[in-house]
PALO-632888 format. One record per residue: residue number from 1; x, y, z of N, C-alpha, C in turn. Coordinates in nm, 2 decimals, always signed. Atoms other than C-alpha are relative to their C-alpha. Example, Ala and Ser with C-alpha at 12.3 -4.5 7.8 and 13.67 -1.06 7.14 Angstrom:
! residues 2
1 | +0.09 | -0.12 | +0.00 | +1.23 | -0.45 | +0.78 | +0.09 | +0.12 | +0.00
2 | -0.09 | -0.11 | +0.00 | +1.37 | -0.11 | +0.71 | -0.08 | +0.11 | +0.08
//
This chain:
! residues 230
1 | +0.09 | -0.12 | +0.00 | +0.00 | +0.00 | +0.00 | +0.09 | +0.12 | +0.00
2 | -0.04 | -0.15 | +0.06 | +0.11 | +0.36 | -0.08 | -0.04 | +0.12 | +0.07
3 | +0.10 | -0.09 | -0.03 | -0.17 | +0.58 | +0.01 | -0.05 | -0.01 | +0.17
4 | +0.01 | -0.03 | -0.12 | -0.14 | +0.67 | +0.39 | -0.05 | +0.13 | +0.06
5 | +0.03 | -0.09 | -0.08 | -0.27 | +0.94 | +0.62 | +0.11 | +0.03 | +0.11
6 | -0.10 | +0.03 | -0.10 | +0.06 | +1.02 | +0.79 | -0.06 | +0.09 | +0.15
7 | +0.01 | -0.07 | -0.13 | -0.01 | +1.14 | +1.18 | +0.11 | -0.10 | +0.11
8 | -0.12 | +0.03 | -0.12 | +0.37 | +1.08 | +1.37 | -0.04 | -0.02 | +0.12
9 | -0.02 | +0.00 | -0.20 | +0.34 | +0.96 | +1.73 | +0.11 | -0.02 | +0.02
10 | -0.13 | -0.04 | -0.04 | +0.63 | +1.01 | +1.89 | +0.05 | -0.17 | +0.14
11 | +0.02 | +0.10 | -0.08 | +0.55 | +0.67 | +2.11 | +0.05 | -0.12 | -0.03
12 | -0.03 | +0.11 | +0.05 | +0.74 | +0.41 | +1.97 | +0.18 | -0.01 | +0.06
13 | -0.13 | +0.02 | +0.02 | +1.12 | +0.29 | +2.02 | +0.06 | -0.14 | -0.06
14 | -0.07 | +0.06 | +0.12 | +1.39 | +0.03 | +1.89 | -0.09 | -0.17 | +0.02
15 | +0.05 | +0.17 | -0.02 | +1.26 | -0.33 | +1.87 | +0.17 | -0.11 | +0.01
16 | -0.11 | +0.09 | -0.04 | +1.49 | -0.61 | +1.98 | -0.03 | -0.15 | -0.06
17 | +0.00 | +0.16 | +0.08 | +1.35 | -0.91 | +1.75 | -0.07 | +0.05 | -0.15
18 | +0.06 | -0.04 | +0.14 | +1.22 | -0.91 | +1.38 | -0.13 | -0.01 | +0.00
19 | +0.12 | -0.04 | -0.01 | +0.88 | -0.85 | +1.29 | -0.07 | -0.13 | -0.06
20 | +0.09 | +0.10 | +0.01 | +0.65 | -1.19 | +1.29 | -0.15 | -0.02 | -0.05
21 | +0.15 | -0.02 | -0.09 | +0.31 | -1.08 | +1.41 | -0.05 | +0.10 | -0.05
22 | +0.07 | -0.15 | +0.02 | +0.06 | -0.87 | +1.30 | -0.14 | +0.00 | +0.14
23 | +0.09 | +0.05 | -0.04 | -0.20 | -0.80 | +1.59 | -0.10 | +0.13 | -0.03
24 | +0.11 | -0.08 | +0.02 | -0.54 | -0.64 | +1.53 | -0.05 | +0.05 | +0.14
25 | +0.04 | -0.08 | -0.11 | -0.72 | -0.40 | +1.80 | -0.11 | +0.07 | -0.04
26 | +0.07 | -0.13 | +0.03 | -1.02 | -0.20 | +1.78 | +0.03 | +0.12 | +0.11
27 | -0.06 | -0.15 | -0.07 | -0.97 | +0.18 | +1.94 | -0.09 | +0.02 | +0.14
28 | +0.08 | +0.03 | -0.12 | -1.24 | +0.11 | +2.18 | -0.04 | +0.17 | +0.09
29 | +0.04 | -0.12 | -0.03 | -1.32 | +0.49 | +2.18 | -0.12 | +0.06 | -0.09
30 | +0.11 | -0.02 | +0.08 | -1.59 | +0.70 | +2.02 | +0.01 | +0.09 | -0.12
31 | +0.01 | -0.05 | +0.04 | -1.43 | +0.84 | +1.77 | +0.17 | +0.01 | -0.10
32 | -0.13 | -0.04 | +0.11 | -1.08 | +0.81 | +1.48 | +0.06 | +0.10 | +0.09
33 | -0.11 | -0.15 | -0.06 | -0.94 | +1.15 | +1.60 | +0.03 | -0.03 | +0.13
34 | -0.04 | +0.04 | -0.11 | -1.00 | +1.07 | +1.92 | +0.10 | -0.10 | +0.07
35 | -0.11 | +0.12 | +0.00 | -0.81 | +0.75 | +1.90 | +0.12 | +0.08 | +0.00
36 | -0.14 | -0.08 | +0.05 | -0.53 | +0.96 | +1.72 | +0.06 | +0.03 | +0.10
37 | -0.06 | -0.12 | -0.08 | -0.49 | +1.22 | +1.96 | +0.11 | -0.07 | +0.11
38 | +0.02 | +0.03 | -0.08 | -0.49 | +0.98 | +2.22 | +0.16 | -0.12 | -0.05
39 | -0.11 | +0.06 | +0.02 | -0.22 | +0.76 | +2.05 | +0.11 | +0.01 | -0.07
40 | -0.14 | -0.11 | +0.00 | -0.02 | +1.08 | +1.97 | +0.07 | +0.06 | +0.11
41 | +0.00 | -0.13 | -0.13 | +0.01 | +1.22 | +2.33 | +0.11 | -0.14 | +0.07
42 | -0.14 | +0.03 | -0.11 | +0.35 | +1.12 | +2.50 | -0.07 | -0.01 | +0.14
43 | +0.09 | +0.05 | -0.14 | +0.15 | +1.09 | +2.82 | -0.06 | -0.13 | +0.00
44 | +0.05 | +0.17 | +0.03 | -0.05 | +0.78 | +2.69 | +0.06 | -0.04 | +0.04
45 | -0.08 | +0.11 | -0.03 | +0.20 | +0.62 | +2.65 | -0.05 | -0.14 | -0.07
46 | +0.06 | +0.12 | +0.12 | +0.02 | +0.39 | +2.36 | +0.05 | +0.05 | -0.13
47 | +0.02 | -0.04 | +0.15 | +0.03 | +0.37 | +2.01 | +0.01 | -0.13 | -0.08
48 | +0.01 | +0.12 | +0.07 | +0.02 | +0.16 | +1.73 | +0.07 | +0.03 | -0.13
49 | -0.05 | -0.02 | +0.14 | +0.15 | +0.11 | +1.35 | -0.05 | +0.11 | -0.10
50 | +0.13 | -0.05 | +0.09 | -0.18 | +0.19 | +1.19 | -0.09 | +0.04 | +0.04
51 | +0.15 | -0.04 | -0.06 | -0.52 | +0.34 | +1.25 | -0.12 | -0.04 | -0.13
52 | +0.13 | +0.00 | +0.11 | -0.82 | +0.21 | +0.98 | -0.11 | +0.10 | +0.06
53 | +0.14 | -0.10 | +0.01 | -1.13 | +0.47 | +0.95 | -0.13 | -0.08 | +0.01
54 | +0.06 | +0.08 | +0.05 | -1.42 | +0.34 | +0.94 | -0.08 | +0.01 | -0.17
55 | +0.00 | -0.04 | +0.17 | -1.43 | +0.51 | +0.57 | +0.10 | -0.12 | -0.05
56 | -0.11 | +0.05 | +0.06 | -1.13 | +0.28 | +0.53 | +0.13 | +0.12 | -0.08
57 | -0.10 | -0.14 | -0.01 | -0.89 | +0.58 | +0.55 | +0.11 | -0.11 | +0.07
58 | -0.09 | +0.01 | -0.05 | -0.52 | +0.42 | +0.65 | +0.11 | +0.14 | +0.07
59 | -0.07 | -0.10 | -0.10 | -0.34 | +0.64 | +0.92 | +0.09 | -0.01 | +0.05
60 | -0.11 | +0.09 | -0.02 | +0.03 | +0.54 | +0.95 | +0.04 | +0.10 | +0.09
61 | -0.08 | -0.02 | -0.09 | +0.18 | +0.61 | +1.31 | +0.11 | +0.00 | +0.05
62 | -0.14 | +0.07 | -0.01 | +0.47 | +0.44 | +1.36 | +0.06 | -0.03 | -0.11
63 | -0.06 | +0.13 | +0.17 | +0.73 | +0.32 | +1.09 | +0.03 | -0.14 | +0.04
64 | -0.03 | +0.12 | +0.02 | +0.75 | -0.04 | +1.07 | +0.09 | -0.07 | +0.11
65 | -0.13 | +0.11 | -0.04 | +1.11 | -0.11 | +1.17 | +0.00 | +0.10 | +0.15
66 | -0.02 | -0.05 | -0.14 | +1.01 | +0.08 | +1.55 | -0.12 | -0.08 | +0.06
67 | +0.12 | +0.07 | -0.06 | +0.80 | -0.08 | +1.81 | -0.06 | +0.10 | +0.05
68 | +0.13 | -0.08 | -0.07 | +0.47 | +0.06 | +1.89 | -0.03 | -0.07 | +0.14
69 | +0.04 | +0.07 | -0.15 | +0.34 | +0.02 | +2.22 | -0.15 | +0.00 | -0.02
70 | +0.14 | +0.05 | +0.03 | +0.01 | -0.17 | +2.15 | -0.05 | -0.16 | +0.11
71 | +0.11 | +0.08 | -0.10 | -0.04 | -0.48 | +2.33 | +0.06 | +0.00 | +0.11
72 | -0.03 | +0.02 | -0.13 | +0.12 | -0.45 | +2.66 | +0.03 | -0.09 | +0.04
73 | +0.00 | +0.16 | -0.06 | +0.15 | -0.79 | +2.88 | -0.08 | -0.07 | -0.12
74 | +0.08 | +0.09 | +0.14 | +0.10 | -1.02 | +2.57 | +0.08 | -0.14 | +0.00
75 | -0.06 | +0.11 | +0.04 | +0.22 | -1.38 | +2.51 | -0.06 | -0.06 | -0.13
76 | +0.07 | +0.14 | +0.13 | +0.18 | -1.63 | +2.19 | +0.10 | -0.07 | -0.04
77 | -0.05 | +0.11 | +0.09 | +0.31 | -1.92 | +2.06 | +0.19 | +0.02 | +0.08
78 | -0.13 | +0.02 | -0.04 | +0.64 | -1.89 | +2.33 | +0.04 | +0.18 | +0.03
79 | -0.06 | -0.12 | +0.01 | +0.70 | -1.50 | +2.30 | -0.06 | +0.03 | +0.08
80 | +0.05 | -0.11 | -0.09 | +0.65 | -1.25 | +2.57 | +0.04 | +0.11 | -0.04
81 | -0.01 | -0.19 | +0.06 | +0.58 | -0.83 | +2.52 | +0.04 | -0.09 | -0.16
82 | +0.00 | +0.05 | +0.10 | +0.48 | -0.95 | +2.16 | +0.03 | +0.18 | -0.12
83 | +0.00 | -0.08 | +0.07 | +0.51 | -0.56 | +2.07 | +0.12 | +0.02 | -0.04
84 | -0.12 | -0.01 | +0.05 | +0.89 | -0.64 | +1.99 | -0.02 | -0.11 | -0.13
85 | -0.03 | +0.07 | +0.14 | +0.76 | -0.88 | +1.71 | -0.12 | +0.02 | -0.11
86 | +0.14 | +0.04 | +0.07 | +0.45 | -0.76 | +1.59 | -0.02 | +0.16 | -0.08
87 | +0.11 | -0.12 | +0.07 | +0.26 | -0.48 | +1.34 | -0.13 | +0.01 | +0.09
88 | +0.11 | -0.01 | -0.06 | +0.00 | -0.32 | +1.56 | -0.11 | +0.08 | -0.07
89 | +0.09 | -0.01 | +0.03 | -0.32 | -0.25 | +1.38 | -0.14 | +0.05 | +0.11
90 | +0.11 | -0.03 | -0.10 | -0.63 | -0.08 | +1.55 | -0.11 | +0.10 | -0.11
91 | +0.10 | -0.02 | +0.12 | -0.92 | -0.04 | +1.36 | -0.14 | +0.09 | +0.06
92 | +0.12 | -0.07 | -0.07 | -1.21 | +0.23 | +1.47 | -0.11 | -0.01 | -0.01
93 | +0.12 | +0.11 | -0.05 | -1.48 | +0.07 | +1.67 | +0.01 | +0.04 | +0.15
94 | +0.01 | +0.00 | -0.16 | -1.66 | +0.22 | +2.01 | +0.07 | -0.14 | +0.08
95 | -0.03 | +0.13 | -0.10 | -1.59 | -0.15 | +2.14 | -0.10 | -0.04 | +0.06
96 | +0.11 | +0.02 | -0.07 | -1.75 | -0.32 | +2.38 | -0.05 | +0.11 | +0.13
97 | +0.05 | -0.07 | -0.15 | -1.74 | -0.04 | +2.66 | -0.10 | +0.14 | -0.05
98 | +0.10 | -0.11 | +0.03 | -1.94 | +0.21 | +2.42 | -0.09 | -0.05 | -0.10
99 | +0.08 | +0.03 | +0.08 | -2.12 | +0.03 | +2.21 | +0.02 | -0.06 | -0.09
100 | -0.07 | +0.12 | +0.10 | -1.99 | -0.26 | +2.00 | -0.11 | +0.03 | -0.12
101 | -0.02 | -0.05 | +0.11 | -2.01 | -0.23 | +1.65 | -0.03 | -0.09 | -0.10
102 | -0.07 | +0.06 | +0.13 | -2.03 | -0.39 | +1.33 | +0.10 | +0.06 | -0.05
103 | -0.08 | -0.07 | +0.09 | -1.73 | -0.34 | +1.10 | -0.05 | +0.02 | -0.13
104 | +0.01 | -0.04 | +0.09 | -1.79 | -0.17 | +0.82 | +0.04 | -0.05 | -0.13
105 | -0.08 | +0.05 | +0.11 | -1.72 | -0.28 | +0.47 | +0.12 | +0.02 | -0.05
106 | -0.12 | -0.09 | +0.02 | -1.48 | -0.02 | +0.34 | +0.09 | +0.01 | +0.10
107 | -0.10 | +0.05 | -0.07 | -1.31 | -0.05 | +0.66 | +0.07 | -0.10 | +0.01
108 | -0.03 | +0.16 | +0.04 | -1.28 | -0.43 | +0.61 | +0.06 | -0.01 | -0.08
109 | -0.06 | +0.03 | +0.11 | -1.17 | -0.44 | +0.26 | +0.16 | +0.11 | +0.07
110 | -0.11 | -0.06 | -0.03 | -0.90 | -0.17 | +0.41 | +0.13 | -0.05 | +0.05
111 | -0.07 | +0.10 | -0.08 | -0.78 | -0.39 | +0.69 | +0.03 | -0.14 | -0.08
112 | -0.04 | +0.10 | +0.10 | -0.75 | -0.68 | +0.43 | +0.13 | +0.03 | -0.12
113 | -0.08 | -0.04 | +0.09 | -0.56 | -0.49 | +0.20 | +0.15 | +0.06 | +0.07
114 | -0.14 | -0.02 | -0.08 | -0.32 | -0.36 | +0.49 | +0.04 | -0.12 | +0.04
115 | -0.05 | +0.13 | -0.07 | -0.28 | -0.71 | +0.62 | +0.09 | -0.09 | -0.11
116 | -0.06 | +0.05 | +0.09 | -0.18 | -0.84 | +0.31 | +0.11 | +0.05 | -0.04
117 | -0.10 | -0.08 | +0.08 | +0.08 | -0.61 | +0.18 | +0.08 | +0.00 | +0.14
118 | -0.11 | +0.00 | -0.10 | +0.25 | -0.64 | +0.57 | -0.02 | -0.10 | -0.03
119 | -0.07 | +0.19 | +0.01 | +0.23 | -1.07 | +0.55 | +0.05 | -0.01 | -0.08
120 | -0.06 | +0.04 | +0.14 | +0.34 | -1.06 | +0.22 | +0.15 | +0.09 | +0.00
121 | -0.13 | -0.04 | +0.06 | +0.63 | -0.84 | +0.23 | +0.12 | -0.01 | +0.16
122 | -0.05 | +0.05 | -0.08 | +0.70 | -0.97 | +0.63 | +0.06 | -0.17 | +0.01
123 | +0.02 | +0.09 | +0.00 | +0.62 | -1.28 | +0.51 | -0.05 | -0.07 | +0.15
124 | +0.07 | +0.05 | -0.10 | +0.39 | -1.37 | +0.83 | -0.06 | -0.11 | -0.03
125 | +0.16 | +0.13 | +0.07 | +0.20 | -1.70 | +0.84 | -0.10 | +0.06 | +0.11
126 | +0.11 | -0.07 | -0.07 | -0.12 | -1.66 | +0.92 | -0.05 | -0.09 | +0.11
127 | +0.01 | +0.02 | -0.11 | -0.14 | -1.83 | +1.22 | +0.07 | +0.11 | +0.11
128 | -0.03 | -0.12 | -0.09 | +0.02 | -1.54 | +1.39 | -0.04 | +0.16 | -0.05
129 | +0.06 | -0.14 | -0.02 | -0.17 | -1.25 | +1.26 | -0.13 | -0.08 | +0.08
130 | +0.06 | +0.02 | -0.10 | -0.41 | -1.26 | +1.57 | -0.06 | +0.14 | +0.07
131 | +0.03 | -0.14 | -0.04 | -0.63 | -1.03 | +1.75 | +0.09 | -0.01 | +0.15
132 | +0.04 | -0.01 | -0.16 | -0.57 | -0.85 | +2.10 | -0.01 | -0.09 | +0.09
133 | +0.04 | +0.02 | -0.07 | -0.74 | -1.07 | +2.28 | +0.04 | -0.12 | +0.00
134 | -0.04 | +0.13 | +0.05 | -0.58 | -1.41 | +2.13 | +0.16 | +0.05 | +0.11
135 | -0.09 | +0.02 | -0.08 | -0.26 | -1.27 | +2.33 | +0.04 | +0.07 | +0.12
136 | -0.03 | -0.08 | -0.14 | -0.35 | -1.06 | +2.63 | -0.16 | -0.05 | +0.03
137 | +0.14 | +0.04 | -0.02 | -0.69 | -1.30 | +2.71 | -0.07 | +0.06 | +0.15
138 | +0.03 | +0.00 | -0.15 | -0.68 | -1.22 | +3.04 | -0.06 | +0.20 | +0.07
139 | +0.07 | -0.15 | -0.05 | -0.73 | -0.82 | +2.99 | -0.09 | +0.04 | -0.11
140 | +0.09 | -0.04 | +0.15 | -0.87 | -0.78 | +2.61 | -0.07 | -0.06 | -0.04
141 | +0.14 | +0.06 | +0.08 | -1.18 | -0.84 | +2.42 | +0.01 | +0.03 | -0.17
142 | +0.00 | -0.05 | +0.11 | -1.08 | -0.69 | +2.10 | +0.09 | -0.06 | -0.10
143 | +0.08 | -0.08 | +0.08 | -1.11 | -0.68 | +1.82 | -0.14 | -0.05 | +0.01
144 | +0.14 | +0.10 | -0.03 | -1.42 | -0.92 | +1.93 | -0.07 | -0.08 | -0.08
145 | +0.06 | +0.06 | +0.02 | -1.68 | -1.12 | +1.83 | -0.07 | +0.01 | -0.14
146 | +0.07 | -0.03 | +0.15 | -1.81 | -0.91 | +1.54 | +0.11 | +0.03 | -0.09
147 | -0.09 | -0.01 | +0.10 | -1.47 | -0.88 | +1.37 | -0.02 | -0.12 | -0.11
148 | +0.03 | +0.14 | +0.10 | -1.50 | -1.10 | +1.01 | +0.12 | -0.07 | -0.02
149 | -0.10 | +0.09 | +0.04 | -1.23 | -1.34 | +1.06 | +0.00 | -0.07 | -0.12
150 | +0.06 | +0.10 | +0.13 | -1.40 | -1.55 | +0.79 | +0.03 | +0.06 | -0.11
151 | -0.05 | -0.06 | +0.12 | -1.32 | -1.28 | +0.55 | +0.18 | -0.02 | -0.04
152 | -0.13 | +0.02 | +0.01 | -0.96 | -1.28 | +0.63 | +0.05 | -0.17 | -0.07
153 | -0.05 | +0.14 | +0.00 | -0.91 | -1.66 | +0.64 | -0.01 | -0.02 | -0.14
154 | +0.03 | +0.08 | +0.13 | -1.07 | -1.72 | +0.28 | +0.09 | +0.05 | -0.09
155 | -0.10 | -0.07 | +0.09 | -0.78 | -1.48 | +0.15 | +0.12 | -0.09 | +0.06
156 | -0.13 | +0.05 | -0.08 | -0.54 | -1.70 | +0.36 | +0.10 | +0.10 | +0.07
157 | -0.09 | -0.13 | -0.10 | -0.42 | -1.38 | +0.58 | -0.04 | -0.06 | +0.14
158 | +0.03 | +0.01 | -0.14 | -0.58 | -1.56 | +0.90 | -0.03 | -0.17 | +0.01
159 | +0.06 | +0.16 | -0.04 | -0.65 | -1.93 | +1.03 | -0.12 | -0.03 | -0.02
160 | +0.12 | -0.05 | +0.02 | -0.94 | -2.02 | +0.92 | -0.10 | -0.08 | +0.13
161 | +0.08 | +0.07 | -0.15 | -1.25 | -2.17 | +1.18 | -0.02 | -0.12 | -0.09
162 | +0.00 | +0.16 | +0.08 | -1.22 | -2.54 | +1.11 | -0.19 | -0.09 | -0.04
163 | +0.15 | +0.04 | +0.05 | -1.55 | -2.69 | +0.94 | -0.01 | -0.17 | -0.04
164 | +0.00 | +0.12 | +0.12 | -1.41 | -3.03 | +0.76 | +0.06 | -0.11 | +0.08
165 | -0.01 | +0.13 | -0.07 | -1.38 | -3.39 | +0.91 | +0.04 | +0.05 | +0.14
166 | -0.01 | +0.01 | -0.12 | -1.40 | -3.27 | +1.28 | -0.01 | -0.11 | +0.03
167 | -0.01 | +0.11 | -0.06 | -1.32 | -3.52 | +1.53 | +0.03 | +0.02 | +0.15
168 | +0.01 | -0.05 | -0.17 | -1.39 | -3.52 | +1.94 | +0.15 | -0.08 | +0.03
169 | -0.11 | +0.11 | -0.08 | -1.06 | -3.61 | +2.12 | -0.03 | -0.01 | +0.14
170 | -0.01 | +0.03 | -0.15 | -1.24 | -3.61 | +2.41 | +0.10 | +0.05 | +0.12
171 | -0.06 | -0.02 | -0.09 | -1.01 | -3.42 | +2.61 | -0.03 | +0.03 | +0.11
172 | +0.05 | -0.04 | -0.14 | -1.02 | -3.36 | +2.98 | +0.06 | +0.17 | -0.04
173 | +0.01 | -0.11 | -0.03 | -1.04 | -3.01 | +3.10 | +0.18 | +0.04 | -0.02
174 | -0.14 | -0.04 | +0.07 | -0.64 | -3.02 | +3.10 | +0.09 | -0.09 | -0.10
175 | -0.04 | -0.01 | +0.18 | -0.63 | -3.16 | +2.80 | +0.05 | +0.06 | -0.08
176 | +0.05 | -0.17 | +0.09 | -0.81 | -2.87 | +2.65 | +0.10 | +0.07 | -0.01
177 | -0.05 | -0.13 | +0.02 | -0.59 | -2.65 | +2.77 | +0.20 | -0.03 | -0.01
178 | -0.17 | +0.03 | +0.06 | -0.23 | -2.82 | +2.70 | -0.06 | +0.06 | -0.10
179 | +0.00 | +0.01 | +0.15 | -0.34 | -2.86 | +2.36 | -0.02 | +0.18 | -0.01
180 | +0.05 | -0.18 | -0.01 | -0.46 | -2.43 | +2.42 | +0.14 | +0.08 | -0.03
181 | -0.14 | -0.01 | -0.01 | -0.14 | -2.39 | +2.53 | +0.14 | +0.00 | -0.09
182 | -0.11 | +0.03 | +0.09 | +0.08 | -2.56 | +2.26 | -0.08 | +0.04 | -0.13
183 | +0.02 | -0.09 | +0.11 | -0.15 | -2.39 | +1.99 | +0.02 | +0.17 | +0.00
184 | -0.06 | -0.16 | +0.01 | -0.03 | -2.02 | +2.12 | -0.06 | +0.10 | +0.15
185 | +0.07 | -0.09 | -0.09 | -0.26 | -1.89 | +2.42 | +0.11 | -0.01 | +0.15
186 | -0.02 | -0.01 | -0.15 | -0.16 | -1.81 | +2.77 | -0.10 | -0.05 | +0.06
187 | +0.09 | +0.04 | -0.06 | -0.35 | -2.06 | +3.00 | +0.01 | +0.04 | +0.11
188 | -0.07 | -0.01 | -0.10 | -0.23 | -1.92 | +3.27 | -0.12 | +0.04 | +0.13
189 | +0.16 | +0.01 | +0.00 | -0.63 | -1.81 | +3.34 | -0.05 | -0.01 | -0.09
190 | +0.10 | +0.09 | +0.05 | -0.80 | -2.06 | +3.26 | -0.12 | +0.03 | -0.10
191 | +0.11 | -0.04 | +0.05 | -1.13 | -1.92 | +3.22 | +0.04 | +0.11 | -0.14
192 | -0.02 | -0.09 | +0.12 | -1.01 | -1.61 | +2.96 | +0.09 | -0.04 | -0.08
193 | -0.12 | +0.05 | +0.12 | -0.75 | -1.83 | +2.75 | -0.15 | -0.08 | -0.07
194 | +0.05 | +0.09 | +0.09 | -1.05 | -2.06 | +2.67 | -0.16 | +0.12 | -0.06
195 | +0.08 | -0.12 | +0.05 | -1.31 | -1.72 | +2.65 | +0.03 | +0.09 | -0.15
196 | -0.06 | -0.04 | +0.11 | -1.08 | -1.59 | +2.40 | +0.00 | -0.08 | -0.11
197 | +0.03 | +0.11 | +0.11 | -1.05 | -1.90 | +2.19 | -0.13 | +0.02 | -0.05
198 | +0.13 | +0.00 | +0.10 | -1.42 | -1.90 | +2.14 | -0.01 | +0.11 | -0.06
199 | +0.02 | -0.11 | +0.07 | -1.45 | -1.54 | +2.11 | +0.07 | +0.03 | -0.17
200 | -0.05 | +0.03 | +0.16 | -1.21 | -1.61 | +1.78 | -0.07 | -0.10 | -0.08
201 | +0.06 | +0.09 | +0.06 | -1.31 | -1.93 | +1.64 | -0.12 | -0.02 | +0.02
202 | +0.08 | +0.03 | -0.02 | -1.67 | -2.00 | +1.76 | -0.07 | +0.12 | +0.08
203 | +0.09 | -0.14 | -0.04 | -1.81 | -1.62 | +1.82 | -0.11 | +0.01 | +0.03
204 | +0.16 | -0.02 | -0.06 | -2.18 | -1.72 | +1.87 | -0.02 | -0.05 | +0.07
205 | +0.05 | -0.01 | -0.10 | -2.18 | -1.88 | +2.15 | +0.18 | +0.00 | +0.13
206 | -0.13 | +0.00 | -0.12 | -1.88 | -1.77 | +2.41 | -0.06 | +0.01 | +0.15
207 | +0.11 | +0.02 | -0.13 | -1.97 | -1.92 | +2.77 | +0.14 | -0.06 | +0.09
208 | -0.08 | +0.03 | -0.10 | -1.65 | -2.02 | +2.90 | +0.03 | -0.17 | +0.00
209 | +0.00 | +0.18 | +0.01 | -1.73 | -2.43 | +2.86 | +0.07 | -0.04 | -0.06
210 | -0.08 | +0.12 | +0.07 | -1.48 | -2.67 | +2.72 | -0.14 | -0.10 | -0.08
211 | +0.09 | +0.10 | +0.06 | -1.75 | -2.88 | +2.50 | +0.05 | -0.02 | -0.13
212 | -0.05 | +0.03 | +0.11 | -1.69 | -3.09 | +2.19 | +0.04 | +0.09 | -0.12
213 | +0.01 | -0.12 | +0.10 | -1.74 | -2.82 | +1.92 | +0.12 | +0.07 | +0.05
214 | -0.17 | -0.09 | -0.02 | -1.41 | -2.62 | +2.07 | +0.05 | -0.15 | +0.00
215 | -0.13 | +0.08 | -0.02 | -1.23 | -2.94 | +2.15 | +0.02 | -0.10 | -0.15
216 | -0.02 | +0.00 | +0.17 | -1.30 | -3.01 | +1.77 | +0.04 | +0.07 | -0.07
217 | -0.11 | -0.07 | +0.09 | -1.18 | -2.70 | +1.66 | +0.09 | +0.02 | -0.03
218 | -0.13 | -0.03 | -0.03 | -0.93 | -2.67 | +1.83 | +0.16 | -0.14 | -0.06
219 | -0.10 | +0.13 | +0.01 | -0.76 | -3.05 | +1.80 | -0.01 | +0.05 | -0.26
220 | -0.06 | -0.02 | +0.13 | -0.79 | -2.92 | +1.38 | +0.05 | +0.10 | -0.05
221 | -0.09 | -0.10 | +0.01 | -0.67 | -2.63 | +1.41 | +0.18 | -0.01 | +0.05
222 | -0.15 | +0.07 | +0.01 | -0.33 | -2.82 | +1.54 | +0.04 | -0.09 | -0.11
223 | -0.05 | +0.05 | +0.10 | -0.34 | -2.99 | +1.23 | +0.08 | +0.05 | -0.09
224 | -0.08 | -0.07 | +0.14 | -0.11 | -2.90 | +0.94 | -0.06 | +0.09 | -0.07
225 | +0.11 | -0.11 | +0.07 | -0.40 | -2.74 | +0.74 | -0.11 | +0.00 | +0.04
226 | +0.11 | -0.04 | -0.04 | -0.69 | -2.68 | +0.91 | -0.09 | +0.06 | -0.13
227 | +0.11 | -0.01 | +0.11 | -1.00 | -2.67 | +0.64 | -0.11 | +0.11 | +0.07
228 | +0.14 | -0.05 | -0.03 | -1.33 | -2.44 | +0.68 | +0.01 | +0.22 | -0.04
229 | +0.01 | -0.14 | +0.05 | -1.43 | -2.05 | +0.63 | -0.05 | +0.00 | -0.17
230 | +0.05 | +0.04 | +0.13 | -1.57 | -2.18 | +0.31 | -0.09 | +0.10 | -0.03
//
């Protein structure tokens, strides 16, 4: 991509590993600018790569080769403070604490089109572009429930939600959460490593329960290629 909206935050410094990870965020405010401001201001003490509109306006913050300070206490797949390996993305969306959202189309097609042009020229797999909430389960909700993973996945920028020869492994409760565990989450609580899972893969009903349907998605989602998003 080319066509940015530059607004410099001054919030960023050196990174100490290469760039893997892309994580998504909604702004969880009521308002683009407001975000901005808010993750231009040396006081914050936040910020991120990118900002999406919900026009699908891109708003480049950070350059690339500096770390933004976006997810805070994060773990996945081994890595801790993931904002030394990651592109942070935050896409404008009240959230849940003002009024959760649909995303927008033209915002969507935006965020598809930034995500691609960073995995492709980071070469990320898409098992590790992930939201928020996939690596800080225990404080975030975002980008949530109504984000269209499904869109992402059918371009192969995201994992998709597995659909094809499911199979129960019957796991016990720490089963579940090895297997949680050695697919990327922090179990470390319990309850919001496996809240978050569903909130990704299985968004219409998140309740907290280990039942077959996650411990089918999950055991094919450890597979080599996981099928579905059809």
């Amino acid at each position: 991509m080319s066509e940015y909206i530059e607004r410099p935050s001054p919030n960023h410094d050196a990174r100490s590993r290469p760039i893997s990870m892309i994580v998504l965020h909604y702004t969880d405010m009521l308002s683009a600018e407001e975000a901005i401001a808010k993750l231009c201001d040396p006081e914050a003490g936040v910020s991120a790569h990118y900002l999406v509109t919900k026009v699908g306006e891109v708003v480049r913050l950070v350059p690339e080769e500096r770390r933004a300070w976006h997810a805070g206490r994060s773990y996945w797949r081994g890595l801790t403070n993931v904002n030394d390996d990651s592109i942070g993305i935050e896409i404008d969306n009240p959230g849940h604490s003002n009024g959760y959202e649909p995303f927008p189309d033209a915002q969507i097609d935006a965020v598809i089109r930034l995500v691609a042009d960073i995995k492709q020229r980071h070469r990320i797999g898409r098992g590790n572009v992930v939201g928020h909430s996939d690596v800080a389960p225990a404080r975030k909700r975002d980008p949530g429930e109504l984000f269209p993973w499904g869109q992402l996945a059918r371009l192969r920028l995201a994992l998709p939600r597995p659909t094809k020869n499911l199979m129960d492994p019957d796991w016990t409760e720490a089963g579940f959460l090895l297997a949680l565990e050695r697919f990327g989450y922090d179990v470390s609580d319990k309850l919001a490593a496996i809240i978050a899972f569903q909130r990704r893969f299985r968004p219409e009903l998140i309740d907290g329960d280990i039942d077959a349907e996650c411990r089918m998605i999950l055991l094919a989602l450890l597979l080599p290629r996981p099928q579905g998003d059809d």
